[in-house]
Structures are given as C-alpha cells and as structure tokens.
C-alpha positions as CSV (number, residue, x, y, z in Angstrom):
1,X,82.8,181.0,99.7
2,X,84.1,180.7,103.0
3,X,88.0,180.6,103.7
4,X,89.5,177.2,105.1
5,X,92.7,177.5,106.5
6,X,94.9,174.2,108.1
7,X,97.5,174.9,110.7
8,X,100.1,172.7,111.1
9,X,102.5,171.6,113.9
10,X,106.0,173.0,113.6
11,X,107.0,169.3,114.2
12,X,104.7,168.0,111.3
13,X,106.9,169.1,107.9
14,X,105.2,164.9,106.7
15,X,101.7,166.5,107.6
16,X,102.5,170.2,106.1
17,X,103.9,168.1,102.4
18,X,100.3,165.9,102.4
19,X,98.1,168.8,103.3
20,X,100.1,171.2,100.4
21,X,99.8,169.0,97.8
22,X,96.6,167.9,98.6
23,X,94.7,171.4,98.4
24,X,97.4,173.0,96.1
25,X,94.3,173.4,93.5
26,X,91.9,174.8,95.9
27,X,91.7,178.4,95.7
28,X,89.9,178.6,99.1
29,X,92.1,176.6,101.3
30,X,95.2,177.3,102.8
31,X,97.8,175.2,104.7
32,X,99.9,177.5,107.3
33,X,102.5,176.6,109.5
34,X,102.0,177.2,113.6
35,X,103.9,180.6,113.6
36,X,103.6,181.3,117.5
37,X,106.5,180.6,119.4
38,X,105.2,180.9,122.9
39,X,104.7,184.5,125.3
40,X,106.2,186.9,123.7
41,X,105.9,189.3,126.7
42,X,108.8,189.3,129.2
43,X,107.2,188.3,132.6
44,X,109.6,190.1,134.5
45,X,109.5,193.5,133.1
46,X,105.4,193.1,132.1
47,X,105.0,192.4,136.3
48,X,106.0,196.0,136.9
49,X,103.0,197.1,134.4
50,X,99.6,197.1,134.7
51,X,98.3,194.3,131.7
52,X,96.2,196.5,128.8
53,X,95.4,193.5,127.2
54,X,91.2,193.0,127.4
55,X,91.5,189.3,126.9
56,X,93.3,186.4,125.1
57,X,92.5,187.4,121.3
58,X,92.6,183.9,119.7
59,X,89.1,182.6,119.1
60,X,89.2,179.0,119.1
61,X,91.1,177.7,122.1
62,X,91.3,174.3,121.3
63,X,93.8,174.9,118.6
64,X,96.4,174.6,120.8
65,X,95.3,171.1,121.7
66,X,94.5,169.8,118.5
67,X,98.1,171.2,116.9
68,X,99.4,168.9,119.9
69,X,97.5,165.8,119.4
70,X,96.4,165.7,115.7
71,X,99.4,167.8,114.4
72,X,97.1,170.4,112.7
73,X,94.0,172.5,113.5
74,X,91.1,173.6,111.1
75,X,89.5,177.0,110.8
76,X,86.8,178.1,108.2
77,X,86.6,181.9,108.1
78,X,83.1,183.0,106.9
C-alpha cells in the first residue's frame, strides 16, 4: 500500500486541523507540517568553499509552489 503524505503551509494551521481530522483513521496517510525554513547554508562563508552538493535532493519541485498557492502539497511514496 503506497504511503500518502500532505504537507502543509506553515501559515495554514485551518488547513493542517481539516486535513488531521480528516485522515486521522487512515493508517497510510500522513499530514506534515512544511518544516524547511529557507537555506540553511551561510552564503558568505559556503562562497569561500567549493559546493559538494551533486544537485538539489528534493524530488518534486513543484512543492514549493503548490505549499504557496494551495497551502499544502501531496506525495504518494510507493
């Protein structure tokens, strides 16, 4: 059974309540809140450094945008 997992805006606690209750008996869906808080690399000490980072690790890039316009994003993990 696949894993379904709703993030939801750190400005959306109305959202975050609905979504909760709503899939509290659902044993393969989980409501998360948006834990990133932005770069967490300082830029000024990272310029002096060569980046080891292959690429951006987060898979669906469209999260970001759909956090900001719908006020959650939806991933199912197979």
């Amino acid at each position: 059974m696949p894993r379904e997992i709703f993030i939801v805006a750190r400005d959306r606690p109305d959202l975050y309540r609905y979504l909760s209750q709503t899939f509290a008996d659902a044993e393969n869906v989980q409501v998360i809140w948006d834990r990133r808080a932005g770069e967490r690399r300082v830029a000024s000490i990272e310029a002096r450094r060569p980046e080891r980072r292959r690429s951006d690790r987060r898979r669906r890039a469209s999260v970001e945008q759909e956090l900001r316009t719908v006020g959650y994003a939806f991933i199912s993990i197979e």
